[in-house]
C-alpha positions as CSV (number, residue, x, y, z in Angstrom):
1,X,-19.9,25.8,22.1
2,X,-23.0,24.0,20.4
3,X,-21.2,23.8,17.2
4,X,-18.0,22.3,18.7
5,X,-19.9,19.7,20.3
6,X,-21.8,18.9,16.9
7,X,-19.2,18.3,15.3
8,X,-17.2,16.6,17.8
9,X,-20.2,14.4,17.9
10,X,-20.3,14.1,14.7
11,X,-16.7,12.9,14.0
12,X,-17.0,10.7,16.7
13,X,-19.8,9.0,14.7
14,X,-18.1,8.9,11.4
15,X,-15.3,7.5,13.6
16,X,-17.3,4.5,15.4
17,X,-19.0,4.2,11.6
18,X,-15.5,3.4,10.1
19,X,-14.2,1.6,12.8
20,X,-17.3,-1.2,13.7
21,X,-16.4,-3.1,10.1
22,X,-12.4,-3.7,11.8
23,X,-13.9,-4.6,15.2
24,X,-16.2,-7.2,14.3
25,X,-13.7,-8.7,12.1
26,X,-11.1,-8.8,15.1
27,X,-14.1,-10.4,17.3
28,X,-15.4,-12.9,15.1
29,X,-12.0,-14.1,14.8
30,X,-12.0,-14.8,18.0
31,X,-15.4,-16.6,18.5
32,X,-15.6,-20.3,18.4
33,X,-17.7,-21.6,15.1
34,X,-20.7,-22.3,17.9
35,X,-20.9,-18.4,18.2
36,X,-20.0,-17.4,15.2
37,X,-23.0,-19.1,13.6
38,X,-25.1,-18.5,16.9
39,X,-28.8,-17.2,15.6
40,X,-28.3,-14.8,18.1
41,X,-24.4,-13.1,17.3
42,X,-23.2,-11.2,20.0
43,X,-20.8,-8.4,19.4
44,X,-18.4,-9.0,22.4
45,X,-16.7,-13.0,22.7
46,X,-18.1,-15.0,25.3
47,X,-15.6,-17.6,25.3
48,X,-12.9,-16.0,23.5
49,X,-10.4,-18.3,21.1
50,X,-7.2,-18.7,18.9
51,X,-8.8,-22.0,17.6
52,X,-8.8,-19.7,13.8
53,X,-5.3,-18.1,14.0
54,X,-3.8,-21.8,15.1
55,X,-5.0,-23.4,12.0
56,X,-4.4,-20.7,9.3
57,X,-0.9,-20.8,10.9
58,X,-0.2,-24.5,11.5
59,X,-1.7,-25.8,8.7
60,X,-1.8,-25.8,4.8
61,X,-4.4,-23.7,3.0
62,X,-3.4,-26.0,-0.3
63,X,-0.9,-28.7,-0.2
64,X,2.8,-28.2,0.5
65,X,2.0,-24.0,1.2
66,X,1.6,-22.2,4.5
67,X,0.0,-19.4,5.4
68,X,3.8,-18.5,5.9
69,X,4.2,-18.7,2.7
70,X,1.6,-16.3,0.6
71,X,2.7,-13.6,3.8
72,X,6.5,-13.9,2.9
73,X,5.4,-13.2,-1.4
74,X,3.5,-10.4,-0.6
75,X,5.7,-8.9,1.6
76,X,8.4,-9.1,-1.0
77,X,6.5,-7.7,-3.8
78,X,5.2,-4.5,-1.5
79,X,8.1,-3.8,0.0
80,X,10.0,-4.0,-3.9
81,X,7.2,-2.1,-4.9
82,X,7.6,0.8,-2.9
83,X,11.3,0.9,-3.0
84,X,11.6,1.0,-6.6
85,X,8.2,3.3,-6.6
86,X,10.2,5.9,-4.7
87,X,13.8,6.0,-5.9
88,X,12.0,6.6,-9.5
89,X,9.4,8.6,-8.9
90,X,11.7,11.1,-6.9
91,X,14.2,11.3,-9.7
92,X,11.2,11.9,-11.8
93,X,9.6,14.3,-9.9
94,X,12.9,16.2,-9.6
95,X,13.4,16.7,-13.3
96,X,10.0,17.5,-14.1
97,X,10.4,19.6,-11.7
98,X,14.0,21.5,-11.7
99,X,14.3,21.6,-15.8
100,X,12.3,22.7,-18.6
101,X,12.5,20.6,-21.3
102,X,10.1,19.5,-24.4
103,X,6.8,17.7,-24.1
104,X,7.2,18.4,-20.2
105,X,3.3,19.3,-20.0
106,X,2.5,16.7,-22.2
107,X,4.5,14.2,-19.6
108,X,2.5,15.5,-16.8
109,X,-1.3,15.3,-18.4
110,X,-0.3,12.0,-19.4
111,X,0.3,11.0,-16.0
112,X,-3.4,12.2,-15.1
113,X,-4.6,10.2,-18.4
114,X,-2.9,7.4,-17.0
115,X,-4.9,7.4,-13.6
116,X,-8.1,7.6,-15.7
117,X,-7.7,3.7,-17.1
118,X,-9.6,1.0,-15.2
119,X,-7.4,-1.4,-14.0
120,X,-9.9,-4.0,-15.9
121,X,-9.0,-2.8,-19.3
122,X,-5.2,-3.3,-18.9
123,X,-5.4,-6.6,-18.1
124,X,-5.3,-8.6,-20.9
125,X,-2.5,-6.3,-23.0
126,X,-0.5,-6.2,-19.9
127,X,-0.8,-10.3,-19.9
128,X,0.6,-10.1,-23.2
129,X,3.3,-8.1,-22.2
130,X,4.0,-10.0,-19.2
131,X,4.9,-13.2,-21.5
132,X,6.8,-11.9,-23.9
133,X,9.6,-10.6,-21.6
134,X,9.4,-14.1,-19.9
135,X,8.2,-12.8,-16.5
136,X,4.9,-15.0,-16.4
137,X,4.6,-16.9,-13.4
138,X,7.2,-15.4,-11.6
139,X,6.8,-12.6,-8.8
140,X,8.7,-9.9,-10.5
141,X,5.6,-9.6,-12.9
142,X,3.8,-8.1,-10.0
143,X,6.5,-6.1,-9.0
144,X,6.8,-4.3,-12.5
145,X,2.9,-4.2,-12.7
146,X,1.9,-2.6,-9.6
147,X,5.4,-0.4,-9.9
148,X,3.6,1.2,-13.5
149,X,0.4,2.0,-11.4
150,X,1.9,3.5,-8.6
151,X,4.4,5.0,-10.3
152,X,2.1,8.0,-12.3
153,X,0.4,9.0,-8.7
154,X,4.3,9.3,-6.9
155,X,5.5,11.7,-9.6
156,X,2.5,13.6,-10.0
157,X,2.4,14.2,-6.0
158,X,6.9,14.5,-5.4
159,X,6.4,17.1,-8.4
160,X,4.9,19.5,-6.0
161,X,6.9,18.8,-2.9
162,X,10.0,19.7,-4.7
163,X,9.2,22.4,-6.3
164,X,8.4,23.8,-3.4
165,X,11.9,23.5,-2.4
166,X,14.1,27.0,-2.8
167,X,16.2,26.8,-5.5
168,X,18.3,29.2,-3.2
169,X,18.8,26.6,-0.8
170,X,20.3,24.1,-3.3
171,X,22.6,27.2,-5.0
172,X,23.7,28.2,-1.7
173,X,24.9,25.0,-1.0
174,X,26.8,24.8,-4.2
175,X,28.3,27.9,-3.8
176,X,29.6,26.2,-0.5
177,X,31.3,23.4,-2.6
178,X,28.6,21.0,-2.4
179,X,28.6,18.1,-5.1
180,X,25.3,17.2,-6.9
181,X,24.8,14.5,-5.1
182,X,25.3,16.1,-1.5
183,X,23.0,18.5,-2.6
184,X,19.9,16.0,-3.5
185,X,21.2,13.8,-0.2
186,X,21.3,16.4,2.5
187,X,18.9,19.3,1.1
188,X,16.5,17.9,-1.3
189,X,15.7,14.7,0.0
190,X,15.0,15.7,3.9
191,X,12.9,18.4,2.8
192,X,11.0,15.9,0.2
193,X,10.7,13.4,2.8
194,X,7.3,13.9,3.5
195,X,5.8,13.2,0.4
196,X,8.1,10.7,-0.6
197,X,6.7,9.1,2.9
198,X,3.1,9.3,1.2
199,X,3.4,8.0,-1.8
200,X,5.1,5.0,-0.4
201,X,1.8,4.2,1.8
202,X,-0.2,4.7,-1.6
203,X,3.0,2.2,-3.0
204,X,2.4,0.1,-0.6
205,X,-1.3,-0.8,-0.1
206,X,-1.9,-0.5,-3.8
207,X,0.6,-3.6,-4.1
208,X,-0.5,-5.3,-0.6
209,X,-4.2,-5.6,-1.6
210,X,-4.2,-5.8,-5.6
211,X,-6.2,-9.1,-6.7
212,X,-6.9,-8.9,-9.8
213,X,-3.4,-9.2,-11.3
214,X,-1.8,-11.6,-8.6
215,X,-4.5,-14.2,-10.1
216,X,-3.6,-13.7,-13.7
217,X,-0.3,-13.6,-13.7
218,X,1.2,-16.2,-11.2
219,X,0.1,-19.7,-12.2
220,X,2.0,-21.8,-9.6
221,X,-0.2,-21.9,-5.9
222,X,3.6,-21.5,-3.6
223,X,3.7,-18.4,-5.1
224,X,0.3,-16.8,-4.6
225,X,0.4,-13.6,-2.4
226,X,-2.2,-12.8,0.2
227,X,-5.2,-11.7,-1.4
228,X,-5.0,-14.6,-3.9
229,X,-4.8,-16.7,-0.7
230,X,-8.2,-15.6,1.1
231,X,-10.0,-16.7,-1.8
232,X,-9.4,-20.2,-0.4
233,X,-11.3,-19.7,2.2
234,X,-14.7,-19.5,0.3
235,X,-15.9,-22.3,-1.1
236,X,-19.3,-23.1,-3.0
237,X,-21.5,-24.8,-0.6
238,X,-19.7,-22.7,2.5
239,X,-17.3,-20.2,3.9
240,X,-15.1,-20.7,6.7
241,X,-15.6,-17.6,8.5
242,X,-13.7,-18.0,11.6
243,X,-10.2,-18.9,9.3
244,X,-11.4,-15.9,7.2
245,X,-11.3,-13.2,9.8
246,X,-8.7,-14.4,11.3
247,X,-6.7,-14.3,7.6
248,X,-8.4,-10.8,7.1
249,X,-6.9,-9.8,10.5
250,X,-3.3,-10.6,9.9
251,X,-3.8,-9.2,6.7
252,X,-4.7,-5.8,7.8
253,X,-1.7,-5.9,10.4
254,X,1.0,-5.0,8.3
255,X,-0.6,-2.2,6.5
256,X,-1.4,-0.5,9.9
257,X,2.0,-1.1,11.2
258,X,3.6,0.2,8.0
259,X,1.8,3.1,8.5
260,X,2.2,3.8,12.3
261,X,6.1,3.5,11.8
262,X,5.7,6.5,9.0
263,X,3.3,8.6,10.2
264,X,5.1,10.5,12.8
265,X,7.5,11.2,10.0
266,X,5.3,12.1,7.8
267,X,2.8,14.6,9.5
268,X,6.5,16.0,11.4
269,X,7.7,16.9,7.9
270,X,4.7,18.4,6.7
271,X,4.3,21.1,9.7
272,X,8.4,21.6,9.3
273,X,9.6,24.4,7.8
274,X,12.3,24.8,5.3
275,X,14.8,26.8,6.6
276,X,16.0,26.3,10.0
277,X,17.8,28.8,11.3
């Protein structure tokens, strides 16, 4: 009984530890400037606002470009991300899986060495790259970018999901008359569903909340995603910190919706068996 209560305590703490950061940010975006600079900041809104989420909606962080805007760009480039992340890395992860063919281990360590690479060192050869097929400037850069990191991590992870699919399940069915493709449509993919369902929230933030390459490839502001946009907020005598939180907030949304929508999925699938009877 003492133990339980430890470490039900003791999550709880982690818990309130993790989750202070996202509730201060979500409150000081709702303080007026004369609190949020108040010598004595109080953790609770006295005089709560939407003074912050008004003007980072109404009006321009940079001339000509809303808010609207760098939302709608990286929106587009997530949701291609994790599209394209998971119809390839499931065909992929299928063949590396189902068929034996040469250099498969060396396909598959590569895929590790791959995850070892700082993101820093690739920048300059993939800028390179990025010109000389004529994609600078342009959102598809991203798209084929973040698609190369997230790519390694969704095979390496499907790989184990379906081979852990029978093989009698897929050779019953053909002995039933099933087609290849009804075969990877109504037994392999429902029963792969659950990782393909993780990978694409790795897909997904990995694409949302990449900096570094949104800033170095794209060269025109309207198309700027979100994280490119916050840095407008800071400036070198001062930072707008109510705008920023508020930003910050409405930039967190969308990852937390994504994942509420896919959890249930995802944690059903895993506790699901494979054969039903």
């Amino acid at each position: 009984m003492v133990k339980r209560v430890a470490l039900n305590g003791a999550g709880l703490l982690v818990a309130l530890f993790a989750a202070f950061p996202v509730y201060w940010m979500i409150a000081t975006s709702l303080k007026p400037n004369r609190e949020i600079f108040s010598a004595t900041p109080r953790p609770v809104p006295t005089n709560p606002t939407l003074e912050h989420y008004r003007e980072i909606l109404t009006g321009n962080l940079i001339p000509g470009v809303t808010f609207a805007d760098f939302f709608l760009n990286s929106v587009l480039v997530a949701v291609s991300t994790v599209l394209l992340s998971g119809l390839v890395a499931l065909l992929a992860a299928t063949a590396v899986a189902r068929f034996r063919f040469k250099l498969r281990t060396s396909f598959l360590i590569m895929l590790l060495v791959v995850q070892m690479i700082p993101l820093e060192a690739l920048v300059i050869p993939l800028f390179l790259m990025i010109q000389r097929l004529g994609l600078y400037n342009t959102l598809p850069s991203l798209i084929l970018t973040y698609l190369g990191f997230s790519l390694p991590f969704a095979v390496w992870m499907l790989r184990g999901f379906v081979a852990a699919v029978p093989k009698e399940l897929e050779e019953a069915a053909a002995i039933d008359g099933a087609s290849r493709l009804q075969i990877f449509r109504r037994i392999l993919f429902p029963l792969v569903a659950p990782g393909l369902v993780a990978t694409s929230i790795f897909s997904f933030i990995t694409a949302w909340n990449e900096l570094i390459f949104a800033l170095t490839f794209i060269n025109d502001q309207d198309r700027y995603t979100l994280p490119v946009a916050m840095t407008f907020f800071f400036g070198r005598d001062d930072t707008a910190w109510g705008p920023v939180m508020a930003a910050s907030t409405l930039f967190t949304l969308p990852v937390i919706i994504f994942f509420l929508l896919v959890q249930r999925r995802m944690v059903s699938g895993l506790v699901a068996g494979a054969v039903k009877g």
